[in-house]
N, C-alpha and C positions, 0 to 999 in steps of 0.2 A: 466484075460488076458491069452491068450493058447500063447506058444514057439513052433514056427514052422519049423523042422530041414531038412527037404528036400523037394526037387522043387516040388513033387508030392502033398505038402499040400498048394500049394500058394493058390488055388482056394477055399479049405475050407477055410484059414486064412480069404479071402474075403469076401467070408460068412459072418464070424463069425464077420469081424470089420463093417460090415453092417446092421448084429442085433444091434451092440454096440450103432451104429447111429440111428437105427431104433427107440430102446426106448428112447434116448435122445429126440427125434423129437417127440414122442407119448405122453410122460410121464413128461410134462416139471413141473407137482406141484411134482414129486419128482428129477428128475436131473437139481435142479436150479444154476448148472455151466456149467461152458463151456467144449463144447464137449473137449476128448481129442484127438491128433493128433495119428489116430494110423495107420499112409498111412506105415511108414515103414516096421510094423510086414509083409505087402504083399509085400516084396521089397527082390528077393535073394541078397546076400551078401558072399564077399569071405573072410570078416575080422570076429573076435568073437562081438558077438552079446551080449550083457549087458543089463539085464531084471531087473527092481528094483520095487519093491512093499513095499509101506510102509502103513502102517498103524496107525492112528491118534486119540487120546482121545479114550474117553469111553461112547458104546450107552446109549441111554436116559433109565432113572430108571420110576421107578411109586412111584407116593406119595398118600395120602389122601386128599380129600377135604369131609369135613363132614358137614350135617347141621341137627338140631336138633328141634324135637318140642316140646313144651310142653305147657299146657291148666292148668289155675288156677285163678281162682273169676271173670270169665268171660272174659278172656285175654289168647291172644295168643301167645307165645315167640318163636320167632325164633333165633338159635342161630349158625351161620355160623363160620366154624375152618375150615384151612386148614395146612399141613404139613411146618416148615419153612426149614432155609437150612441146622437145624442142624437134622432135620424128626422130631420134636415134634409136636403137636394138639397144635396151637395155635387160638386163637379166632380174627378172620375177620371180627366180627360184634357184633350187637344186636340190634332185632328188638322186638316188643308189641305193638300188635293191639288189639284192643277192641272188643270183639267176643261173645254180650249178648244170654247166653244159651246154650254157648259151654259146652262141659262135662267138669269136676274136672277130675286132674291126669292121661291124655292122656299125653303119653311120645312117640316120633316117632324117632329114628335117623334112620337117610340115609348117606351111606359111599361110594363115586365114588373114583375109581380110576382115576389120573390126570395121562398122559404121564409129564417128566420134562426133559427138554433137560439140557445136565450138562454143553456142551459150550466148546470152544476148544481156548486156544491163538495161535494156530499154525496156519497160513493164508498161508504160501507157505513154499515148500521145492527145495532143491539144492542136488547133488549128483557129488562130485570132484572125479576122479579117476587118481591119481598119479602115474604115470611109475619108476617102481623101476629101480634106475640108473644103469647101467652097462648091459643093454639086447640090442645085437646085434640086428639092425633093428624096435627097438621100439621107436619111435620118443618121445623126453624127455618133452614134450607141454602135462600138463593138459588138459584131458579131462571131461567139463563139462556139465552136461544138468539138465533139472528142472523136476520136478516132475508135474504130471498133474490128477488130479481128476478123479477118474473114474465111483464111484460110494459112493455113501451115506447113508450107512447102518443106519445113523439116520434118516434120512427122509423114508426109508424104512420101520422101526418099528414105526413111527407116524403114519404115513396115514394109515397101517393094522390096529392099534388100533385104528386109528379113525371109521374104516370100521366095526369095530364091538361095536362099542360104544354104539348106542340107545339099542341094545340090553341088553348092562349091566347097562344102565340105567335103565331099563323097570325090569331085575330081580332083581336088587336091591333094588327101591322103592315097588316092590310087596312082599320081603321078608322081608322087616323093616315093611311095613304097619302088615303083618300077626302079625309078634313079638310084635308091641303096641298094636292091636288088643285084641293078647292073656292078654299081658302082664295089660291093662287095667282089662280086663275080673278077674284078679288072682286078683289085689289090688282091685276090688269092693265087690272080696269074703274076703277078707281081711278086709275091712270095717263091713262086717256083722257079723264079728268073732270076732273083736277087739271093738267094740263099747264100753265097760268101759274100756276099755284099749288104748285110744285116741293113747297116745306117744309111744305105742308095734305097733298100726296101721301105725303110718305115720313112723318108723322106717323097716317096715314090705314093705311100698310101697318105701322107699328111695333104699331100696334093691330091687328091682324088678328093676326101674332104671336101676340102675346102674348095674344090670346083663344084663338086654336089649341093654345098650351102650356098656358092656366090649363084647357081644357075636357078634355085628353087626360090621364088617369090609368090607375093599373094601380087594380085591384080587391084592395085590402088589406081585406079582410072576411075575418073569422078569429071562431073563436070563444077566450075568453080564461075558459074555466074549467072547463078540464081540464090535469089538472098533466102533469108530463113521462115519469112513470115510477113504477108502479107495483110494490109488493114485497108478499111475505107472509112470516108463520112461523106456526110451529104448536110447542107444547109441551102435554105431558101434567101436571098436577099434583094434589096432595092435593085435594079440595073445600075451600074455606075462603077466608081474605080476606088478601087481597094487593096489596103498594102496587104501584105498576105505575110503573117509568119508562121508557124511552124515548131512546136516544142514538143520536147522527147522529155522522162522523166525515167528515174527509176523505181522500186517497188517503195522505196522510202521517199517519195515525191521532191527528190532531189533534181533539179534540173541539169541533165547529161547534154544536151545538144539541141541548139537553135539554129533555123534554117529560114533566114530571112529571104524572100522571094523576091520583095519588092515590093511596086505597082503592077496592078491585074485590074483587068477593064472586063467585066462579068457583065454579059447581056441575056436577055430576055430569051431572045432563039438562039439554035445553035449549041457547041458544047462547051461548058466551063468547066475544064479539065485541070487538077494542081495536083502534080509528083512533087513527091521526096523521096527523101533515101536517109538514112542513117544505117552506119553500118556496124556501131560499137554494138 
């Protein structure tokens, strides 16, 4: 959201809240709320103008979902794991089909990275500004207004990751296939080496394994400091000083977090900018 300080920029402000509505209108699988009201930012004003931006929870991480193959007495196992909520490999399945004449000791993992949304209890926000008592001309009546969504930087990094998804699907079954590939090819020479030595051989290929599983991962690289969701408000008031709080609720108007600012001295020119953060 731009702070627009004199008459010469109403025409760009109009612009700019026109793009705002423009992608609302184009882009609705990512701004699936309601536009916000931003007719006032085009609106001069002879009172201080109150610009508040908060900021909500934390963007979505990347986890693993992993599956696994493996070939032995003519049988196929498939062995699906995906990350739980505390990130460990946990196992999602197990499957064996019947596969007369398949190779011995074909080992395949494949490691997708999953986007995971991490979820937010904060449903709406409120912004109280309290006129410190004793200011000549400052009318002693709370002023309050809500906060309004403006953009969803979680939905922003889904859909990019979705947009390059089949491609890391495509390099990642191509780079696990090579690995079992190889990695078959090492334990058949290993078979040829180890022949009186049965229990050196099948310890020889359990290691092959398990270095093709521990070396095959998805690419869980995320960046972790940008929050989930962005809001704004805007109120016009007296010049003068005002305690500023700050409440967060959930979808059942239960009050999750209050973020007392303080005193705030809000003037006429110039910017009157208030952040928050809540990150439940």
């Amino acid at each position: 959201m731009i702070i627009y300080l004199s008459e010469s920029d109403w025409d760009n402000a109009r612009i700019d809240r026109d793009k705002v509505y423009e992608a609302f209108n184009k882009q609705a699988n990512i701004y699936t709320f309601p536009k916000p009201n931003l007719d006032a930012v085009v609106r001069p004003s002879d009172k201080a103008r109150v610009n508040m931006f908060s900021f909500i929870c934390r963007n979505p991480d990347k986890v693993a979902n992993n599956v696994r193959f493996t070939s032995r007495g003519g049988r196929l196992t498939i062995i699906p794991s995906a990350e739980n909520d505390e990130f460990k490999d946990e196992l999602t399945g197990f499957v064996s089909i019947s596969w007369p004449g398949i190779k011995d000791n074909l080992y395949f993992k494949y490691s997708f990275p999953v986007m995971k949304r991490l979820g937010s209890r904060v449903a709406s926000g409120q912004v109280h500004l309290l006129p410190v008592a004793g200011q000549p001309g400052v009318p002693p009546a709370p002023q309050d207004f809500k906060l309004d969504q403006i953009e969803s930087i979680d939905n922003v990094a889904y859909f990019t990751f979705n947009v390059k998804k089949p491609m890391i699907i495509a390099r990642t079954i191509l780079r696990g296939t090579l690995k079992g590939i190889a990695a078959a090819a090492g334990k058949s020479a290993i078979d040829d080496n180890t022949k009186k030595q049965p229990l050196l051989g099948c310890l020889l290929s359990v290691a092959t394994d398990v270095a093709v599983d521990i070396s095959e991962n998805a690419d869980l690289r995320t960046s972790h400091f940008f929050p989930s969701r962005a809001y704004v408000g805007e109120v016009e008031v007296v010049p003068g000083k005002y305690r500023v709080i700050v409440e967060y609720f959930d979808a059942k108007g239960t009050l999750i977090f209050k973020d007392d600012q303080g005193e705030r001295e809000f003037k006429k020119t110039g910017i009157n900018l208030v952040e928050s953060f809540c990150l439940e």
